[in-house]
N, CA, C and O atoms as CSV, one atom per row, in Angstrom:
chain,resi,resn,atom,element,x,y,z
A,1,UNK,N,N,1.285,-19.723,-11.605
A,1,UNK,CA,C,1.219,-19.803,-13.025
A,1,UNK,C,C,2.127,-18.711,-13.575
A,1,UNK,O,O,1.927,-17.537,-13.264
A,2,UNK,N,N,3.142,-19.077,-14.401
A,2,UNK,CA,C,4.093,-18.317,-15.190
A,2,UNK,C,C,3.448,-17.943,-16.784
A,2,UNK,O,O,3.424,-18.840,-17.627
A,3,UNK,N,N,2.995,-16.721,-17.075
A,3,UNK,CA,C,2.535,-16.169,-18.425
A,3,UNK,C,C,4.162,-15.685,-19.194
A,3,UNK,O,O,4.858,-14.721,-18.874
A,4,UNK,N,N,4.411,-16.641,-20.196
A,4,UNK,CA,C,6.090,-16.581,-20.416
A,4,UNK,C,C,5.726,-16.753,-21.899
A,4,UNK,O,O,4.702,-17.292,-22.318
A,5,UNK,N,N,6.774,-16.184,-22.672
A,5,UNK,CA,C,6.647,-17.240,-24.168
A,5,UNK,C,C,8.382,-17.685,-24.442
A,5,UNK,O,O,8.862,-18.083,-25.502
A,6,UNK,N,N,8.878,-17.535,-23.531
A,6,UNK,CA,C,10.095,-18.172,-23.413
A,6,UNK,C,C,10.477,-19.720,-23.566
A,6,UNK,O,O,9.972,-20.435,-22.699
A,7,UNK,N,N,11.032,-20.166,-24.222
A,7,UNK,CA,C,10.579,-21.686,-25.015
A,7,UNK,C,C,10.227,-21.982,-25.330
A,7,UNK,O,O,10.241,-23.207,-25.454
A,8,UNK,N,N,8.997,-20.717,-26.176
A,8,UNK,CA,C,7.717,-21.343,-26.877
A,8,UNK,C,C,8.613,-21.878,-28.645
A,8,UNK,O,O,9.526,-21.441,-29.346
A,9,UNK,N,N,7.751,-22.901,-28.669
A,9,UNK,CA,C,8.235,-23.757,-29.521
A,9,UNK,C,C,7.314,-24.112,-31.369
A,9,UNK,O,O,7.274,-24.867,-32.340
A,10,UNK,N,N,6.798,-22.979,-30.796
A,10,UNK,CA,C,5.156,-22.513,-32.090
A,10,UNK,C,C,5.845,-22.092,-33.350
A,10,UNK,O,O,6.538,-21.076,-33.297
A,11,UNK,N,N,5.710,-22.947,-34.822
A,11,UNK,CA,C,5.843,-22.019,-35.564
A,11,UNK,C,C,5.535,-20.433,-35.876
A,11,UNK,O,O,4.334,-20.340,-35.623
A,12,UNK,N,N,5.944,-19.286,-36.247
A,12,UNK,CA,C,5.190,-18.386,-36.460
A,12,UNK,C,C,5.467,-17.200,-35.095
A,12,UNK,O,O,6.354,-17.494,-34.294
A,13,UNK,N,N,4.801,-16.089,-34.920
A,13,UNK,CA,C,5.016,-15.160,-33.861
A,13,UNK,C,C,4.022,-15.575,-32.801
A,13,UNK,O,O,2.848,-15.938,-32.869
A,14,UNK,N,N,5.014,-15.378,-31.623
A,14,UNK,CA,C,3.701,-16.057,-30.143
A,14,UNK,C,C,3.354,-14.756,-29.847
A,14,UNK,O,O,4.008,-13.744,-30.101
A,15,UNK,N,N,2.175,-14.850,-29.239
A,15,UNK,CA,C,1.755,-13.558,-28.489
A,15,UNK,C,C,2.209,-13.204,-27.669
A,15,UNK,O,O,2.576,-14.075,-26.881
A,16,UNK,N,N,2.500,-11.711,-27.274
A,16,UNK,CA,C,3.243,-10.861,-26.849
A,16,UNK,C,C,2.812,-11.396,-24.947
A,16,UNK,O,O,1.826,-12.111,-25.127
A,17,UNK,N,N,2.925,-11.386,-24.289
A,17,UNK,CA,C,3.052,-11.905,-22.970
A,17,UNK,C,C,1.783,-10.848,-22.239
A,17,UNK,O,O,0.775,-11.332,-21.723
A,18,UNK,N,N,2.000,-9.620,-22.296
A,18,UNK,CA,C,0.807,-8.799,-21.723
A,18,UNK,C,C,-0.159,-8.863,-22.482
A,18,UNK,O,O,-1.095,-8.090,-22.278
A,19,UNK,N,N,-0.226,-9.950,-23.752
A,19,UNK,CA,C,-1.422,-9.576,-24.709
A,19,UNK,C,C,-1.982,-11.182,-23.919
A,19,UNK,O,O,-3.153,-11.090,-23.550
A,20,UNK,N,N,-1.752,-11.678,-23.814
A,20,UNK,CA,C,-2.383,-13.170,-23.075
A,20,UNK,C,C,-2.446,-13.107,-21.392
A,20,UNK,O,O,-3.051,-13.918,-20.691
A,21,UNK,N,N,-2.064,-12.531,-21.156
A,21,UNK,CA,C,-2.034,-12.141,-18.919
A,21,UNK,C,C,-3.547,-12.251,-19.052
A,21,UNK,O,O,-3.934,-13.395,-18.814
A,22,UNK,N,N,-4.641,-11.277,-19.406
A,22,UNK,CA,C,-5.930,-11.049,-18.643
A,22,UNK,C,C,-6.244,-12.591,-19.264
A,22,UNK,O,O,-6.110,-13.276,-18.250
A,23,UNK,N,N,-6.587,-13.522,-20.362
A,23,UNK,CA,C,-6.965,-14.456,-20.407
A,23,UNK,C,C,-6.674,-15.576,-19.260
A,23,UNK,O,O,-7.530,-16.306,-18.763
A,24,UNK,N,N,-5.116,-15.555,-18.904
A,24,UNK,CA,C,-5.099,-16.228,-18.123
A,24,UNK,C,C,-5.291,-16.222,-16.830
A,24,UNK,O,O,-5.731,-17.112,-16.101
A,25,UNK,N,N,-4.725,-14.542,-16.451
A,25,UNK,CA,C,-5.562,-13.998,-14.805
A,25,UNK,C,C,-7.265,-14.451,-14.766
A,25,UNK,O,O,-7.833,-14.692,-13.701
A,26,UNK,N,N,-7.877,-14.509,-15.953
A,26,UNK,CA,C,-9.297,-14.730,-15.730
A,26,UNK,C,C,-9.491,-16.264,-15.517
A,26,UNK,O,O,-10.014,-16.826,-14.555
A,27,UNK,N,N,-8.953,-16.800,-16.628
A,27,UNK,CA,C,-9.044,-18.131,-16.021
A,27,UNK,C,C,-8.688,-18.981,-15.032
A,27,UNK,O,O,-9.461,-19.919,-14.836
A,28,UNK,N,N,-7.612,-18.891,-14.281
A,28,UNK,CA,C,-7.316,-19.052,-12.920
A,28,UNK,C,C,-7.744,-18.312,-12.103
A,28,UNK,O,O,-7.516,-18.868,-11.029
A,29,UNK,N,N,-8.369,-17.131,-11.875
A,29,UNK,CA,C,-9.337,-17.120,-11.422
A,29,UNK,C,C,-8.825,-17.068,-9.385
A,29,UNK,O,O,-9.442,-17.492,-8.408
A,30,UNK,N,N,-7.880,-16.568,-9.465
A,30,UNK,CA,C,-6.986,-16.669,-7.937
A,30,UNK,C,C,-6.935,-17.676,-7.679
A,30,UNK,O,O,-6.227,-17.647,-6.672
A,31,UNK,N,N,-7.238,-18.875,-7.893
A,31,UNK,CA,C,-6.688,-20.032,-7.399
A,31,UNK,C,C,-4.952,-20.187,-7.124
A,31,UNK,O,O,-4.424,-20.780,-6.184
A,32,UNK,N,N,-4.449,-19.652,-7.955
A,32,UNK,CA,C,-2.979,-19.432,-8.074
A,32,UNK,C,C,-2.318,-17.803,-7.855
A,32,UNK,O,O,-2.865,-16.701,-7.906
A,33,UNK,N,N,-1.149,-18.144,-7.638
A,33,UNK,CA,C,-0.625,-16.467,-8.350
A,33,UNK,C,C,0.014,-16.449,-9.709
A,33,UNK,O,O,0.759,-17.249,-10.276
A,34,UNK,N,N,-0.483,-15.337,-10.049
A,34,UNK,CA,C,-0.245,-15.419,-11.648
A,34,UNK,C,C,1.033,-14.158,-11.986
A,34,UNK,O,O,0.975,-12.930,-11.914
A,35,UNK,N,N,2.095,-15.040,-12.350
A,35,UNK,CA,C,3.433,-13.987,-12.619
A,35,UNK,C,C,4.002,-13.888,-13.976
A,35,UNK,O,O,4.530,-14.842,-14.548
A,36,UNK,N,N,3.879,-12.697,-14.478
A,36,UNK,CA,C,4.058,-11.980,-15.926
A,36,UNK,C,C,6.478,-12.635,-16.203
A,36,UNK,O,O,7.479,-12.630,-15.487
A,37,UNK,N,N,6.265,-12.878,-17.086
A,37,UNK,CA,C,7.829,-12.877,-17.588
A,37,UNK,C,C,8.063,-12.772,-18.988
A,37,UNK,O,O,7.725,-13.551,-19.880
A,38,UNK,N,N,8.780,-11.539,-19.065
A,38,UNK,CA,C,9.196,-11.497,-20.626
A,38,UNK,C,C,8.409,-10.055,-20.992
A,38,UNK,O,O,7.288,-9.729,-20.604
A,39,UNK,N,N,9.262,-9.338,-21.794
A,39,UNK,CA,C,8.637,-7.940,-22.261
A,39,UNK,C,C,8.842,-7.083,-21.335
A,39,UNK,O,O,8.646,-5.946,-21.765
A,40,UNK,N,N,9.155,-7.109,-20.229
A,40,UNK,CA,C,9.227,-5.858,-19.156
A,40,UNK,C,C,10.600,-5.450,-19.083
A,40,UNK,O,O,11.719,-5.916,-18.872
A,41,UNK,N,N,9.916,-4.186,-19.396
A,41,UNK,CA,C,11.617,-3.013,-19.909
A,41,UNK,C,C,11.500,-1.646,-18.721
A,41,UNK,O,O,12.167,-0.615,-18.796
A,42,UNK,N,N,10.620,-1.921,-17.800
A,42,UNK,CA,C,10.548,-0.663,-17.268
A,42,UNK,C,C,9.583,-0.712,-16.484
A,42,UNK,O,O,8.805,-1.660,-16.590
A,43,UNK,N,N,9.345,0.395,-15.382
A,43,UNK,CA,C,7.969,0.535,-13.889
A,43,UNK,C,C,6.576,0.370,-14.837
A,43,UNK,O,O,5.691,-0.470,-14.677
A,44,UNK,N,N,6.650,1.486,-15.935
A,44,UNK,CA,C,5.405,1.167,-16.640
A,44,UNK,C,C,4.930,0.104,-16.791
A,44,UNK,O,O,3.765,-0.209,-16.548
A,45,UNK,N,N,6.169,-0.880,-17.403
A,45,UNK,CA,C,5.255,-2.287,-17.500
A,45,UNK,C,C,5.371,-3.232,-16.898
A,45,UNK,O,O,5.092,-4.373,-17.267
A,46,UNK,N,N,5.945,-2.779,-15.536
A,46,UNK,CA,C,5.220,-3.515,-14.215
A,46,UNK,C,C,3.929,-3.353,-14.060
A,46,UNK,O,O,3.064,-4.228,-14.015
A,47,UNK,N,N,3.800,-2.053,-13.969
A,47,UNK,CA,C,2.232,-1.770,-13.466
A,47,UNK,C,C,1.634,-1.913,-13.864
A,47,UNK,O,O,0.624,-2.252,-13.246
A,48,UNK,N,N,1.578,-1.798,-15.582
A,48,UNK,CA,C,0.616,-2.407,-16.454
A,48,UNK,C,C,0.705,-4.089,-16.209
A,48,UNK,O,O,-0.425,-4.514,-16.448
A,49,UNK,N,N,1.014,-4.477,-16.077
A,49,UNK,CA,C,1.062,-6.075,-15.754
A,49,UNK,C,C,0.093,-6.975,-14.259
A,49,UNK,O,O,-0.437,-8.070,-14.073
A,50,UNK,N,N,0.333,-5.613,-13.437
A,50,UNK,CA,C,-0.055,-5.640,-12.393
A,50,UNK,C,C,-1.570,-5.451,-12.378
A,50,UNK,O,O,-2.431,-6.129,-11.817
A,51,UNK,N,N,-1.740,-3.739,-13.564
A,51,UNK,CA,C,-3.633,-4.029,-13.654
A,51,UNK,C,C,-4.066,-4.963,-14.171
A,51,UNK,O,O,-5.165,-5.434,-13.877
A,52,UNK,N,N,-3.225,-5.473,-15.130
A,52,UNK,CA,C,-4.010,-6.552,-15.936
A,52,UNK,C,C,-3.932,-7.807,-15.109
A,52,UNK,O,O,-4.430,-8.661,-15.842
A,53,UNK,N,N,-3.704,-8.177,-14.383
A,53,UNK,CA,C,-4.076,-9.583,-13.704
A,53,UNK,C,C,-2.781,-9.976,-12.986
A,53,UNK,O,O,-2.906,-10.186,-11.779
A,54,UNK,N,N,-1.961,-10.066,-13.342
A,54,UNK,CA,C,-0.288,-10.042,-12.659
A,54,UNK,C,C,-0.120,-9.989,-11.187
A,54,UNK,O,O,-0.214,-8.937,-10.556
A,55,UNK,N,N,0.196,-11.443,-10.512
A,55,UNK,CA,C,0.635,-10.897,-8.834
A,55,UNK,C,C,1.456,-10.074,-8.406
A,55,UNK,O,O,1.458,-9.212,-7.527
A,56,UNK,N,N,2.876,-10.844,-9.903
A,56,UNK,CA,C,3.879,-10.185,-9.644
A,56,UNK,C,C,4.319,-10.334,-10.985
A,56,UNK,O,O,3.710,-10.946,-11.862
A,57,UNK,N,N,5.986,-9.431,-11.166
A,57,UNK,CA,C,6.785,-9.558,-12.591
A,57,UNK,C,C,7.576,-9.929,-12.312
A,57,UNK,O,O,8.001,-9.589,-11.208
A,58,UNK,N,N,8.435,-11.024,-13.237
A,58,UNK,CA,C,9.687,-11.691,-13.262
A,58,UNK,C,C,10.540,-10.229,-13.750
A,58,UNK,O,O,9.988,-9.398,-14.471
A,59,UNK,N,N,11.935,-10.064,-13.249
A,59,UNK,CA,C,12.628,-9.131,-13.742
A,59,UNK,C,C,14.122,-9.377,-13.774
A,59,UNK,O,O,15.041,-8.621,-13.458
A,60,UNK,N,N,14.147,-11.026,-14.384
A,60,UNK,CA,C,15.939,-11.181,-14.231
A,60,UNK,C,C,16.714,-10.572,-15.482
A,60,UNK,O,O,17.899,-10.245,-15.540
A,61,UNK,N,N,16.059,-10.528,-16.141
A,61,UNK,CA,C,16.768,-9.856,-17.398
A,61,UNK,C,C,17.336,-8.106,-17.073
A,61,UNK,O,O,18.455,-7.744,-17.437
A,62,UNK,N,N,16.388,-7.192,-16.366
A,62,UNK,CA,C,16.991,-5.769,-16.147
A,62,UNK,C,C,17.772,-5.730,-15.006
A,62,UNK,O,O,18.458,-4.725,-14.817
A,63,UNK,N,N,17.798,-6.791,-14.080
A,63,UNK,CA,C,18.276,-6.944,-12.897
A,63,UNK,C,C,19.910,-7.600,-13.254
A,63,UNK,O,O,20.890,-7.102,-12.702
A,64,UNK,N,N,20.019,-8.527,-14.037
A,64,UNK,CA,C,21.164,-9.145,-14.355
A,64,UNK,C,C,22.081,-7.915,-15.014
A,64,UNK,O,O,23.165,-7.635,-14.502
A,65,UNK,N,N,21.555,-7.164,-16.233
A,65,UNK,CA,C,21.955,-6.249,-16.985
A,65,UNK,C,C,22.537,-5.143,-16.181
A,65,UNK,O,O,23.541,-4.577,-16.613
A,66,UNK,N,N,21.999,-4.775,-15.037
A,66,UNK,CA,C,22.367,-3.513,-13.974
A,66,UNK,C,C,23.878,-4.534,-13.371
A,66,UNK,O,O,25.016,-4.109,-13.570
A,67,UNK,N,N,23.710,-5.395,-12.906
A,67,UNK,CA,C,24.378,-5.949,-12.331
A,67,UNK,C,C,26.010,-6.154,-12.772
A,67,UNK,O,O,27.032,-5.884,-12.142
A,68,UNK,N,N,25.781,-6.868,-14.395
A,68,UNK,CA,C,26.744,-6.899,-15.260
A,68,UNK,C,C,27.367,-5.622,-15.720
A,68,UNK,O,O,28.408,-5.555,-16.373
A,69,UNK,N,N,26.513,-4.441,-15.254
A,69,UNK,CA,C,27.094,-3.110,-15.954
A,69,UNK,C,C,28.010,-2.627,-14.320
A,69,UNK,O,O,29.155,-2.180,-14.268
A,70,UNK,N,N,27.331,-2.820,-13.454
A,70,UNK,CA,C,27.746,-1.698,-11.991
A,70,UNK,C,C,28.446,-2.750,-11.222
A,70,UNK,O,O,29.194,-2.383,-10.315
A,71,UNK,N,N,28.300,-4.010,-11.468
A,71,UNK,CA,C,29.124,-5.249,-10.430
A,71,UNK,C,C,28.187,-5.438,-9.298
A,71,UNK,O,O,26.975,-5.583,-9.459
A,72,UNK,N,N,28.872,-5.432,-7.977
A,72,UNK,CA,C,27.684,-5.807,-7.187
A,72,UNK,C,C,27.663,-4.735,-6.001
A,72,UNK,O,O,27.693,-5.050,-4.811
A,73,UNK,N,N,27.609,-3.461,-6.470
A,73,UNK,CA,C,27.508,-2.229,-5.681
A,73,UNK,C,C,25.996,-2.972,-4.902
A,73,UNK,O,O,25.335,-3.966,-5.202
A,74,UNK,N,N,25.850,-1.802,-3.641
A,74,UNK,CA,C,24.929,-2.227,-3.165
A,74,UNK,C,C,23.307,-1.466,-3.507
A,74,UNK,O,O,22.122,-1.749,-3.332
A,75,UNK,N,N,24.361,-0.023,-4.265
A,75,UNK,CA,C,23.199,0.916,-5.126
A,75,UNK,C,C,23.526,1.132,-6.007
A,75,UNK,O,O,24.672,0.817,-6.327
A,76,UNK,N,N,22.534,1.904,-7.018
A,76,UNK,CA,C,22.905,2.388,-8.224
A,76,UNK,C,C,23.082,0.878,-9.424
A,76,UNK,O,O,23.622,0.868,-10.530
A,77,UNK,N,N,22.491,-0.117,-8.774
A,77,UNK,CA,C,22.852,-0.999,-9.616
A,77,UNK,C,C,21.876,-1.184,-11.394
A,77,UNK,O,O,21.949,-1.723,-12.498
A,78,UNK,N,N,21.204,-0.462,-10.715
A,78,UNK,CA,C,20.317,-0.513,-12.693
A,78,UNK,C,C,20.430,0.418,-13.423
A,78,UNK,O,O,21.339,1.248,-13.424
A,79,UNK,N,N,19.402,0.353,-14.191
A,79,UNK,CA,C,18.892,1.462,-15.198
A,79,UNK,C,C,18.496,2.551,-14.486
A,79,UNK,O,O,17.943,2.326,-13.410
A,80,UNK,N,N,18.675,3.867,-14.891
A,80,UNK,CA,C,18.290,4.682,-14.199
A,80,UNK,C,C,16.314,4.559,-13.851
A,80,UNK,O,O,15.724,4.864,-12.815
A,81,UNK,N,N,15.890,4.152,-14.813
A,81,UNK,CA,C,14.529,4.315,-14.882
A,81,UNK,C,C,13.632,3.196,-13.742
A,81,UNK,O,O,12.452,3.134,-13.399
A,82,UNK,N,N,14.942,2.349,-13.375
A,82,UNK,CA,C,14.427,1.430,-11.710
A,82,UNK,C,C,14.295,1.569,-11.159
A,82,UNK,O,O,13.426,1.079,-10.438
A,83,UNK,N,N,15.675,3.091,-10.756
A,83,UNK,CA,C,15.400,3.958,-9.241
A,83,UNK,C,C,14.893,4.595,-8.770
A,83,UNK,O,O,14.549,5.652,-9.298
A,84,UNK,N,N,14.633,4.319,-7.712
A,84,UNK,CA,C,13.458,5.370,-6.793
A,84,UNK,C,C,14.214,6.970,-7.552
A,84,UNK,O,O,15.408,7.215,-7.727
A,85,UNK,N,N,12.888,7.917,-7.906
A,85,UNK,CA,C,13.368,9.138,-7.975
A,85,UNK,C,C,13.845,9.877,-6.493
A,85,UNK,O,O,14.302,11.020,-6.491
């Protein structure tokens, strides 16, 4: 299960993606894995994603951005705030 509001098609403002995760981590209920996409700018809000119900986080958006900035080094490719200290 993907918690996304990416194509959401709702008049009006959709809810923020970590504000709907625990509803839906609760309701699936592990039957599935449940993966957060959209809003994640950083480790913090991995991990916050992660307590709240999250198997895992989608991260093509900071991953593409490192990529498009550094090319395809084999390090150093993100934001500083990705890399291992």
């Amino acid at each position: 299960m993907v918690v996304s509001h990416r194509g959401d098609r709702r008049p009006g403002p959709a809810p923020a993606t970590v504000d709907a995760l625990p509803p839906v981590a609760s309701a699936v209920g592990g039957a599935c894995p449940v993966l957060l996409d959209g809003g994640v700018r950083g480790g913090g809000d991995v991990l916050a994603a992660l307590a709240l119900g999250a198997d895992a986080v989608l991260l093509g958006p900071p991953v593409l951005h490192g990529l498009a900035v550094a090319g395809r080094r084999p390090s150093g490719w993100g934001p500083r705030r990705w890399r291992p200290a």
